[in-house]
C-alpha positions in Angstrom: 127.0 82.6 44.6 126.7 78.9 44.1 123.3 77.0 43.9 124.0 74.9 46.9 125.3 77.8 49.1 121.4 79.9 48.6 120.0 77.0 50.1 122.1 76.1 52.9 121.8 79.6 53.7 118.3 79.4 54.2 118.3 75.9 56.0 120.3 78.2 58.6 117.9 80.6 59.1 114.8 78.2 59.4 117.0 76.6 62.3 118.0 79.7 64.0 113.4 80.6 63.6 113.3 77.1 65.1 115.1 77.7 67.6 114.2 81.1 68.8 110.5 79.8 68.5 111.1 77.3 70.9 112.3 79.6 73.5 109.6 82.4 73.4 107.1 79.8 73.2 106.8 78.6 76.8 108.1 82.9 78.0 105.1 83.9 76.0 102.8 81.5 77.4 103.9 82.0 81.1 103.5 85.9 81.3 100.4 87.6 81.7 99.6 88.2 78.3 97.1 85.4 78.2 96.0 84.8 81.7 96.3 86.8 84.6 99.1 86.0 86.8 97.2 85.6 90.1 95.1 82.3 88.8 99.0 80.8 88.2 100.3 78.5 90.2 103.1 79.4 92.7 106.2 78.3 90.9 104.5 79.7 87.6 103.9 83.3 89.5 107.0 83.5 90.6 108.4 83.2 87.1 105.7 85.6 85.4 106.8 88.1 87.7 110.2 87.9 86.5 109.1 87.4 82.8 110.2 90.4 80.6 107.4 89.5 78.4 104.7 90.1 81.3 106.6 93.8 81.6 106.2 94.6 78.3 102.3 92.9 77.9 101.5 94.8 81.2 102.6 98.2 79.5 100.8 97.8 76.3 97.8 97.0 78.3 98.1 100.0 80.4 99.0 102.1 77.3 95.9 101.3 75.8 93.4 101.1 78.7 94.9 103.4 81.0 97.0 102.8 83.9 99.9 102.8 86.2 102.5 102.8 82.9 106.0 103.8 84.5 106.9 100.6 86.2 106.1 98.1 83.4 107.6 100.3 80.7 110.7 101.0 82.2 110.9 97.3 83.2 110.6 96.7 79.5 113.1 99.0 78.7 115.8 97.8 81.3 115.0 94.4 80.3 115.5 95.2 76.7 118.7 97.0 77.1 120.5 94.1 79.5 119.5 92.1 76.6 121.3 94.0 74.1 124.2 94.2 76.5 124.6 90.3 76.9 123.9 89.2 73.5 125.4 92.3 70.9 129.0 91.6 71.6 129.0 87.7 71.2 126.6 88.1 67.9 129.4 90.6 66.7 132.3 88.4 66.6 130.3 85.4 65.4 129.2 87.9 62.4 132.6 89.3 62.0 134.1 85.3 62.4 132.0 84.8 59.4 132.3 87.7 57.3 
């Protein structure tokens, strides 16, 4: 492996960090992991309802404290499997592109 090629490597990865960062900064923030979703505004409820990361909050709190635990986890898992369906096939061929 060349000297140049280590670093470039890892220039990649801080931008692809970056990146994903950037995007599950604002989901995180807008779910109800940190605030309850009723004192959000209208547009902002509407969105944390939607949020796969208020599913998945929601059923670790529930998990923990006890509670209605069915909806959010299978929520979360639905959500996390859709996921996997979008975004395994196009990170395939980019990986095989490159390999």
């Amino acid at each position: 492996m060349e000297r140049g090629a280590h670093r470039d490597a890892g220039g990649d990865a801080e931008k692809v960090q970056a990146f994903g960062f950037t995007l599950i900064f604002p989901i995180t923030f807008t779910s109800s992991a940190f605030v309850v979703v009723d004192t959000l505004p209208g547009r902002l409820q509407a969105f944390s309802d939607v949020n796969p990361v208020t599913h998945l909050s929601d059923a670790f709190r529930w998990l923990l404290l006890g509670g209605p635990v069915i909806e959010p986890v299978m929520w979360s898992l639905v959500r996390a499997a859709g996921i996997t369906l979008v975004f395994c096939p196009p990170s395939m061929r980019a990986y095989r592109a490159k390999v």
